[in-house]
C-alpha positions as CSV (number, residue, x, y, z in Angstrom):
1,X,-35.0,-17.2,17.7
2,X,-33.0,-20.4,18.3
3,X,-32.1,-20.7,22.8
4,X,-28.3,-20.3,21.8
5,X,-28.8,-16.8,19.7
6,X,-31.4,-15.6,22.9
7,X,-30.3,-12.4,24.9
8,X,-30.2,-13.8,28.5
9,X,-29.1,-11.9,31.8
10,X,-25.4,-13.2,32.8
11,X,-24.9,-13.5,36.8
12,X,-25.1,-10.1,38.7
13,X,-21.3,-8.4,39.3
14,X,-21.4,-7.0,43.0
15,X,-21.3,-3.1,43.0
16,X,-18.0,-3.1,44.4
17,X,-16.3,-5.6,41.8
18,X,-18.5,-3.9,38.4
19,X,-15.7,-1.2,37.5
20,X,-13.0,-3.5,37.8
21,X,-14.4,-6.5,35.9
22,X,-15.9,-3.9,33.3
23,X,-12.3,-2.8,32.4
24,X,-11.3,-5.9,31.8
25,X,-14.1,-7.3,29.9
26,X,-14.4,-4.5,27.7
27,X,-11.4,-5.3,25.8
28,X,-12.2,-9.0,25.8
29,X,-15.6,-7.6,23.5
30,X,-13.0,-5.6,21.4
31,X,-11.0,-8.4,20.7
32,X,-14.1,-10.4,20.2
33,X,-15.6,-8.4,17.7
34,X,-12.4,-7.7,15.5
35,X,-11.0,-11.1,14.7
36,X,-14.6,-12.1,14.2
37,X,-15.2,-9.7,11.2
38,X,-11.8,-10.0,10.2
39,X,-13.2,-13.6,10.1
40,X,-16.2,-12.6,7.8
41,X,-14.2,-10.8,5.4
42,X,-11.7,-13.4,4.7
43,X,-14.7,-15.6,3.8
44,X,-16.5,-12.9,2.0
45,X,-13.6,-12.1,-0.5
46,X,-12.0,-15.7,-0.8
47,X,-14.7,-16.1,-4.1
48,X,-13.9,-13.3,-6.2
49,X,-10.0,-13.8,-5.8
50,X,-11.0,-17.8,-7.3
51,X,-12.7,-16.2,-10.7
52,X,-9.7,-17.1,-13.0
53,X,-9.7,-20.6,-11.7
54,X,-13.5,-20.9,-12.0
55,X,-13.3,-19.5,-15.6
56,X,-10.4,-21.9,-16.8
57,X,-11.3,-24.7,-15.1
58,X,-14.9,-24.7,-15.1
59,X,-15.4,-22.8,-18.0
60,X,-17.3,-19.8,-16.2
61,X,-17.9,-16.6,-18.1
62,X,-16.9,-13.0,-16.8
63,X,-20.7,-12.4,-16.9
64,X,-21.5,-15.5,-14.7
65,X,-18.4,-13.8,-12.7
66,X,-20.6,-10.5,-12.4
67,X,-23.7,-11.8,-11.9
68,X,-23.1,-14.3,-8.8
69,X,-21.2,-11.7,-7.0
70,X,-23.6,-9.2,-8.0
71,X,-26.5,-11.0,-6.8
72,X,-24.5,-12.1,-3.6
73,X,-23.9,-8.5,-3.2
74,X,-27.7,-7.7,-2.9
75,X,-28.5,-10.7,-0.8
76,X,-25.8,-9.6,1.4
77,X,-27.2,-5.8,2.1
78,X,-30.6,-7.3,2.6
79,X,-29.4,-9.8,5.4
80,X,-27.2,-6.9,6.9
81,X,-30.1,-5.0,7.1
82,X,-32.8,-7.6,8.6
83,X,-30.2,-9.4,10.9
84,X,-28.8,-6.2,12.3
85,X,-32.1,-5.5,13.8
86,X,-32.5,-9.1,15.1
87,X,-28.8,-8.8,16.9
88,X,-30.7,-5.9,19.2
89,X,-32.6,-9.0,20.7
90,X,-30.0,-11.5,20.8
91,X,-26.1,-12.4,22.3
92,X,-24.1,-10.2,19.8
93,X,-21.5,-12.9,20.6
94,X,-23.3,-15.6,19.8
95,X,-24.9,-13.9,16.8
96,X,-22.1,-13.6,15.3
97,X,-20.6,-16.9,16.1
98,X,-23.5,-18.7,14.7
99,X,-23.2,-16.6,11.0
100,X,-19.5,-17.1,11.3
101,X,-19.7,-21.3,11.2
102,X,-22.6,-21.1,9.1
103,X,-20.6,-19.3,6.2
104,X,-17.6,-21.6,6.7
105,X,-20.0,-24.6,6.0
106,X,-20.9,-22.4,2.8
107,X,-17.6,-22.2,1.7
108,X,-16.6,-25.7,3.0
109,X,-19.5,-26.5,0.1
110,X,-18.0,-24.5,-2.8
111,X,-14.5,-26.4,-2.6
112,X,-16.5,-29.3,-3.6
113,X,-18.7,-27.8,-5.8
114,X,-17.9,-27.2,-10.0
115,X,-21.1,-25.8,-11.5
116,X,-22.8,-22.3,-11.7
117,X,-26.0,-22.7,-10.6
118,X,-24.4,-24.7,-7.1
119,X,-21.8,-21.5,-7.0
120,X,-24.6,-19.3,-7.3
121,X,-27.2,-20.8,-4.6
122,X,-24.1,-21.3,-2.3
123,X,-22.8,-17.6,-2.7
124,X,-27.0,-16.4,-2.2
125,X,-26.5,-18.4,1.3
126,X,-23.3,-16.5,1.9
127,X,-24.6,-13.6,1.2
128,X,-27.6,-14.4,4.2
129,X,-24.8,-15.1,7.1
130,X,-22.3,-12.5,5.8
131,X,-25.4,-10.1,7.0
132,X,-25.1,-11.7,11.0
133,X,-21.4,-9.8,11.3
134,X,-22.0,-6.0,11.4
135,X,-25.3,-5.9,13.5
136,X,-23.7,-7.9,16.3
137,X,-20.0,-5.9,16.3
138,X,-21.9,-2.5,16.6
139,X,-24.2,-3.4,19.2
140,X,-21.1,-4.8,21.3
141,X,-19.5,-1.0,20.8
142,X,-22.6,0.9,21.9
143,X,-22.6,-1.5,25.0
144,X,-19.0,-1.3,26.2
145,X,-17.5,2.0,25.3
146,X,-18.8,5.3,25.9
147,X,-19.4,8.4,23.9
148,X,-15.8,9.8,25.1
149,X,-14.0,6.9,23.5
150,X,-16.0,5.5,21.0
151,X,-14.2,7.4,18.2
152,X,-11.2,5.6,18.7
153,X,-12.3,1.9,19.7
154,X,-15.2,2.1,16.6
155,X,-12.0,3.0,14.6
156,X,-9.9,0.0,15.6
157,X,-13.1,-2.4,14.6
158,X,-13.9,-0.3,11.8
159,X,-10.1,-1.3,10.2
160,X,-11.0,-5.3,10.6
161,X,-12.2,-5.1,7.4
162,X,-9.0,-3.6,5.7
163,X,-7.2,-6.3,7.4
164,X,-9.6,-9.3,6.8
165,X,-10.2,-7.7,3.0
166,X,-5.4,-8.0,2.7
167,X,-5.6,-11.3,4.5
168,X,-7.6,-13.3,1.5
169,X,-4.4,-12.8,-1.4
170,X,-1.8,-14.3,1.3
171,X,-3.9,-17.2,2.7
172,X,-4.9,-18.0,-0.6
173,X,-1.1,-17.7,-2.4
174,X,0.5,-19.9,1.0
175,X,-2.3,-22.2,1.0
176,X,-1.5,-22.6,-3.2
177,X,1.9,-22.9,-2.5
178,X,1.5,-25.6,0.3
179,X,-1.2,-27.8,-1.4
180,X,-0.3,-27.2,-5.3
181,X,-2.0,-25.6,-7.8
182,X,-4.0,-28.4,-8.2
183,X,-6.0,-28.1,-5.4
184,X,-6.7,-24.7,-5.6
185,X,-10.8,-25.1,-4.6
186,X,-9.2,-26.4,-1.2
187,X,-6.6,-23.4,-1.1
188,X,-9.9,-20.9,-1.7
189,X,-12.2,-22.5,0.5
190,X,-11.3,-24.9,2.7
191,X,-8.1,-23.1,3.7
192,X,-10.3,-19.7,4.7
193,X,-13.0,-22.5,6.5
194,X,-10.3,-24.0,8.9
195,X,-8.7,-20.0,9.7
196,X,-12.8,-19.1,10.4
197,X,-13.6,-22.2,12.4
198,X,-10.5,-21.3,14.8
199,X,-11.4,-18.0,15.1
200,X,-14.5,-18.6,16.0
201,X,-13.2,-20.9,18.8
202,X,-11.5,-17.6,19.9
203,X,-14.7,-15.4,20.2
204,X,-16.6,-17.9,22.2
205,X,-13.6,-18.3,24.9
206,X,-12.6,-14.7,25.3
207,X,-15.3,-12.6,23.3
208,X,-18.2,-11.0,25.3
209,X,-21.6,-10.1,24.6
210,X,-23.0,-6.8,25.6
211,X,-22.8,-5.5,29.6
212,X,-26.3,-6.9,30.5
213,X,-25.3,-10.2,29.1
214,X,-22.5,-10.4,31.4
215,X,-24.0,-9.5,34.4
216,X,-23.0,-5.8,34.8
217,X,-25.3,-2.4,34.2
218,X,-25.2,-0.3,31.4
219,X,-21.8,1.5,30.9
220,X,-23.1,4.9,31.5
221,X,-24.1,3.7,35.1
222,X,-21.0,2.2,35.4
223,X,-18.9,5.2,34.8
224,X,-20.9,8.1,35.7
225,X,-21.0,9.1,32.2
226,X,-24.7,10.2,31.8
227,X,-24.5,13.5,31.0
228,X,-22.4,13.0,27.6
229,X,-24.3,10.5,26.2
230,X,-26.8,11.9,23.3
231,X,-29.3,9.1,24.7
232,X,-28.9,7.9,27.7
233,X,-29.4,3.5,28.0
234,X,-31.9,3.0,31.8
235,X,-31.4,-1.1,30.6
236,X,-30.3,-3.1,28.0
237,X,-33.6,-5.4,28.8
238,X,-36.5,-3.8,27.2
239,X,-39.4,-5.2,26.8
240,X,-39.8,-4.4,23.0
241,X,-40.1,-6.5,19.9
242,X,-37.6,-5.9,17.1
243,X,-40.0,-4.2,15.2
244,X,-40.8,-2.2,18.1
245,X,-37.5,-1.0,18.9
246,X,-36.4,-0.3,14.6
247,X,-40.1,1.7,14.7
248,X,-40.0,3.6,17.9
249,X,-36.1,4.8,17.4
250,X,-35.1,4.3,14.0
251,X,-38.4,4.8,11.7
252,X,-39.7,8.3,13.5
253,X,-35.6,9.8,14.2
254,X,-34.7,11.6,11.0
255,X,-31.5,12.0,12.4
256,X,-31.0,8.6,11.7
257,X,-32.0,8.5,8.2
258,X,-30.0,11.3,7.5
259,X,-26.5,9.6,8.9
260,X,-27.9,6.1,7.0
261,X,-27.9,8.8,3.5
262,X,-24.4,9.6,4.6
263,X,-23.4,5.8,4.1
264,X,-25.6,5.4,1.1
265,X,-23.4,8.2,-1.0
266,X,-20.1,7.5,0.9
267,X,-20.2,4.0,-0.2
268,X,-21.9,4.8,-3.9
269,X,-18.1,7.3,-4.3
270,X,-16.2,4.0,-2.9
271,X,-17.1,1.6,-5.1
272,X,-17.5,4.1,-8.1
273,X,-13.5,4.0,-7.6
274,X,-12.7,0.4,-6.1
275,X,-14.7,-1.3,-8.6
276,X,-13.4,0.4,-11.8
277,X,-9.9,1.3,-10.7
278,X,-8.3,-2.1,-12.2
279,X,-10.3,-1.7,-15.8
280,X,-9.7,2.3,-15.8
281,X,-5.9,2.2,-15.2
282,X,-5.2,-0.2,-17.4
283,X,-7.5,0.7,-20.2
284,X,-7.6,4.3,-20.3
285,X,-4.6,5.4,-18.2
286,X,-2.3,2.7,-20.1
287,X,-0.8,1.5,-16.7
288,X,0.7,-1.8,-16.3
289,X,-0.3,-5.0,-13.8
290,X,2.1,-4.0,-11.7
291,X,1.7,-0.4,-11.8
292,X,-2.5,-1.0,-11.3
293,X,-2.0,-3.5,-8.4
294,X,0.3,-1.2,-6.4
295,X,-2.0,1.7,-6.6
296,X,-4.9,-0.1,-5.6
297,X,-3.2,-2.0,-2.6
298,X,-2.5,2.0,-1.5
299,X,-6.2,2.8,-2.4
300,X,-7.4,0.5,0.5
301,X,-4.3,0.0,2.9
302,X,-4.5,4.1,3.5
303,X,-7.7,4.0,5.0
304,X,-6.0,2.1,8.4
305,X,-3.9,5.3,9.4
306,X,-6.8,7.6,8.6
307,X,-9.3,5.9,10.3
308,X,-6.9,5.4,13.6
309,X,-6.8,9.1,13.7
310,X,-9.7,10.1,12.5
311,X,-11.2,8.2,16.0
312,X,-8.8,9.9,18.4
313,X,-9.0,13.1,16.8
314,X,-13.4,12.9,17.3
315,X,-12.8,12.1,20.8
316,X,-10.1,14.2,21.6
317,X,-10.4,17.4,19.8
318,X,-14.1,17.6,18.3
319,X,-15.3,16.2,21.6
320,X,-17.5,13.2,20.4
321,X,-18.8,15.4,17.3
322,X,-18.6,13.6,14.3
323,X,-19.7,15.5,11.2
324,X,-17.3,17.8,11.3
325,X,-14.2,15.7,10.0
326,X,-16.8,13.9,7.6
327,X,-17.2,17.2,6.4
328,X,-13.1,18.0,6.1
329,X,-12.4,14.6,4.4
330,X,-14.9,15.2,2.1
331,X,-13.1,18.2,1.0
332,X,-10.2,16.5,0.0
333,X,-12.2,13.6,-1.6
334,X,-13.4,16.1,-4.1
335,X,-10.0,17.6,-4.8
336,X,-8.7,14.4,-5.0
337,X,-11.5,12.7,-7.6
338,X,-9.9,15.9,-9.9
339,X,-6.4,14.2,-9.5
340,X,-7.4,11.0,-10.5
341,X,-9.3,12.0,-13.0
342,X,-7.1,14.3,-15.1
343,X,-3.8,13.2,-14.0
344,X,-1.8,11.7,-17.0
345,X,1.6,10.3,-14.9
346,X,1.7,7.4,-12.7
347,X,3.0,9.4,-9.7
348,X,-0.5,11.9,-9.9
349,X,-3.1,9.1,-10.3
350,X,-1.5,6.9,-7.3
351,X,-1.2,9.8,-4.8
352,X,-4.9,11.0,-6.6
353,X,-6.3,7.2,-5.7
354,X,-4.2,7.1,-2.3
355,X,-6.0,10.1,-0.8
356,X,-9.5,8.9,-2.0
357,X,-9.0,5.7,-0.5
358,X,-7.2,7.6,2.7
359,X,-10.6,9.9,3.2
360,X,-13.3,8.2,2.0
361,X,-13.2,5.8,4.5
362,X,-13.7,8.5,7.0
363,X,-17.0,9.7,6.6
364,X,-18.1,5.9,6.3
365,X,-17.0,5.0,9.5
366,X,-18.0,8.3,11.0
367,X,-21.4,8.0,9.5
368,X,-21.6,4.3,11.4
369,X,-20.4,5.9,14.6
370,X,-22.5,8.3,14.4
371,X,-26.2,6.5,13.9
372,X,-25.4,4.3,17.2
373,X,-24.9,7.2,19.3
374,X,-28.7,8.8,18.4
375,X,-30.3,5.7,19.6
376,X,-30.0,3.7,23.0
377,X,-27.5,0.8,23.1
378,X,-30.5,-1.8,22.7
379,X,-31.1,0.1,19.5
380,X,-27.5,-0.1,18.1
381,X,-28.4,-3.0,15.4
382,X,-31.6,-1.7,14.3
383,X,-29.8,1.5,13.4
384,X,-26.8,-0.2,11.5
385,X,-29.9,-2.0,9.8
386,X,-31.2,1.1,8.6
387,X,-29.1,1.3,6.0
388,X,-30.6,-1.1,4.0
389,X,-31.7,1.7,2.4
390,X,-28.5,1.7,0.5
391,X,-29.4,-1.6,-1.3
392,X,-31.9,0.0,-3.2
393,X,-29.7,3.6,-4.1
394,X,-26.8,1.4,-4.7
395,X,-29.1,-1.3,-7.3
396,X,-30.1,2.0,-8.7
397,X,-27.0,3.9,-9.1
398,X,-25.1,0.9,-10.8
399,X,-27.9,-0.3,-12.9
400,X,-27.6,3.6,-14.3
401,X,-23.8,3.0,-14.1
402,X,-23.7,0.1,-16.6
403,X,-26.2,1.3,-19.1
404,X,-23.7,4.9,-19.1
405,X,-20.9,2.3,-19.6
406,X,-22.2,0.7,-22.5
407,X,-23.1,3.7,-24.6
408,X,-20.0,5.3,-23.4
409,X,-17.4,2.9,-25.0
410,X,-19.2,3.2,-28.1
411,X,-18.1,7.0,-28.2
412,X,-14.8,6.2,-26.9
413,X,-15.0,8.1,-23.8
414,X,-16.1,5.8,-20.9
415,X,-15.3,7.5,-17.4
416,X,-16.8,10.2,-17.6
417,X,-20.2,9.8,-17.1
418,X,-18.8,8.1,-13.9
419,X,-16.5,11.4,-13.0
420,X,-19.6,13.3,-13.5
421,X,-21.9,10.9,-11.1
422,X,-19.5,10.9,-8.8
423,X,-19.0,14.4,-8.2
424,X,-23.0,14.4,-7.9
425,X,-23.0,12.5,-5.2
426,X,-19.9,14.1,-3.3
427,X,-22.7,17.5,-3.0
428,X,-25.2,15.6,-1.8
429,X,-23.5,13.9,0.5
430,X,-21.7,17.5,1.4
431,X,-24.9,18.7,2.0
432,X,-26.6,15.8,4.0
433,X,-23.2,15.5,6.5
434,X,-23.8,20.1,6.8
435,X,-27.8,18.4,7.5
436,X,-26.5,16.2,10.1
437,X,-24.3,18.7,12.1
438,X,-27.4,20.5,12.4
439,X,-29.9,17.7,13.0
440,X,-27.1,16.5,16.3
441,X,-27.3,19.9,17.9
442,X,-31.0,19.4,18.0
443,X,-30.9,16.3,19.1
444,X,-28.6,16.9,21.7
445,X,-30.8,19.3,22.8
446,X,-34.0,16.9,23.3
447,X,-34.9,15.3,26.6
448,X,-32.7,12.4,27.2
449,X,-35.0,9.1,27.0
């Protein structure tokens, strides 16, 4: 690992001055973390929103459309998975810096590149430093905030996304409007490079890394708050490789691989909507642009309300359990998949689509919450890394998914194989989220480590 990526102790905070300078740093990581990821999206996005450009300028094909994202995609859970487990051993701030500038420089490349095999070696790069964002964010959570309050300050990160994800369409439209459509590759690219290259000014001046970087104990010595932490963190320093720590905490905890299952299905019943919600309103529902565009802006704008009070309502009211709303939402997931499936009127499918995208998010981010507080805080990345398992459900799941589409537009009746997938994987992921409630009691009932 490079110097500037090393964990390193920061100068030992006085006992008397640690509670003071921990409640103002913590929000400084908070910050940190948010406009950084808010940061990756807008640079993760930016090349799907270009495809009619690339297709009528450069005379790319839907299928080369497909298959560079698709392949960026996989590249992308594969980084995610090996760099959140290096983030345990590094500066999460600087970790995430570093894969920050090093996907602007990507996407500084593609506004000066025209052909698909450059688009596609460039995006397979993306894909590599879009994995250095998560790992880093969630050990920066398990570091600062404890169990009490991590509902509601994983919640506010967890939303970056949905903000970073609405920010692409209006820096890309300003930046069109400003430098004509003529330059459109700079509006795509470049314009999302210089917002990245800014922010990442921001982390480095008033982002943190985790406690031990900044010269302060653990939080849980901090605040007294031992006693209602699942796993207790002695030090942030251990002397384990990151193979060590992802096979000591995440390989033998089944707890963990249960809660990574949770993600694998939550985000299989996501995309299963997001990705075909443009083709199957239009096509089969007989909706307009218009019509399409508004109900999928409410698909993914609901989940910020949600998510907010989804957080404070773990903290506050289920006391730091977590499976319990996952188990609630996905109640009204499956009522609402019903909605959007059979209703006929444009009022039904958007309020059907709206509450999908207003639940589904819930057990996701609960699921994420949840698999940092079974392992210590040094352990945070490695289990965020452990769903890399979902690369290989998810390659599986849509490479069934297109062969079902194929054959089912040749009998005329396309969506519902996909209704009938779906609501397979909403019982087993009912069943693995009853699994974990179950698995946390025991867990909480092991000898603190």
């Amino acid at each position: 690992m490079i110097p500037f990526l090393m964990s390193k102790p920061g100068k030992p905070i006085p006992e008397a001055e640690q509670l003071e300078r921990y409640n103002r740093l913590r929000w400084h990581a908070l910050f940190g973390i948010f406009i950084g990821y808010v940061a990756y999206y807008i640079l993760r996005n930016n090349f799907l929103l270009s495809s009619p450009e690339l297709i009528s300028e450069f005379g790319f094909t839907k299928k080369d459309i497909g298959f560079i994202s698709g392949t960026m995609l996989v590249i992308y859970g594969l980084s995610k998975g090996v760099m959140s487990a290096l983030a345990d051993k590094s500066n999460p701030k600087h970790f995430m810096i570093f894969g920050l500038m090093m996907s602007a420089a990507v996407n500084l490349m593609m506004g000066f590149s025209a052909s698909f095999w450059a688009f596609l070696f460039l995006c397979i790069l993306n894909g590599i430093f879009q994995g250095m964002g998560a790992g880093p964010a969630y050990v920066v959570l398990a570091s600062w905030f404890p169990r009490k309050s991590r509902g509601v300050t994983t919640a506010i990160f967890n939303i970056s996304h949905n903000v970073g994800g609405g920010l692409v369409a209006p820096i890309a439209g300003a930046s069109i409007a400003w430098l004509g459509t003529e330059r459109w590759q700079a509006a795509h690219f470049i314009a999302p490079v210089v917002i990245a290259t800014i922010v990442a000014v921001l982390v480095y001046v008033l982002g943190k890394g985790r406690t031990y970087n900044e010269g302060l104990p653990p939080t849980s010595k901090i605040l007294g708050t031992e006693q209602e932490e699942l796993i207790v963190t002695k030090d942030e320093n251990v002397n384990l490789t990151t193979w060590g720590i992802f096979r000591d905490y995440i390989v033998k905890d089944i707890n963990v691989w249960f809660v990574s299952f949770i993600d694998v299905f939550t985000y299989m019943i996501r995309f299963g909507v997001l990705t075909w919600l443009p083709l199957y309103l239009l096509e089969t529902k007989g909706f307009s642009k218009g019509q399409m565009a508004a109900a999928f802006a409410i698909f993914e704008w609901a989940a910020i309300p949600s998510t907010l009070l989804a957080g404070w309502l773990t903290d506050t009211y289920f006391k730091g359990c977590r499976m319990p709303l996952s188990i609630i939402t996905l109640i009204g997931v499956g009522a609402s998949m019903f909605a959007y499936w059979g209703g006929h009127d444009l009022l039904t499918v958007t309020i059907g689509a709206g509450i999908i995208g207003c639940l589904i998010y819930v057990p996701m981010f609960l699921s994420s919450l949840q698999a940092i507080e079974l392992v210590p805080s040094f352990a945070a990345g490695s289990a965020t890394g452990s769903r890399l398992a979902q690369l290989c459900f998810r390659k599986l799941f849509w490479h069934g998914i297109i062969w079902d589409l194929s054959r089912s537009l040749w009998l005329g009746c396309w969506f519902l194989p996909l209704v009938i997938r779906s609501l397979w994987l909403y019982l087993l992921l009912l069943y693995d989220s009853l699994r974990c409630v179950t698995f946390r009691k025991e867990k909480a009932s092991t000898s603190r480590k």
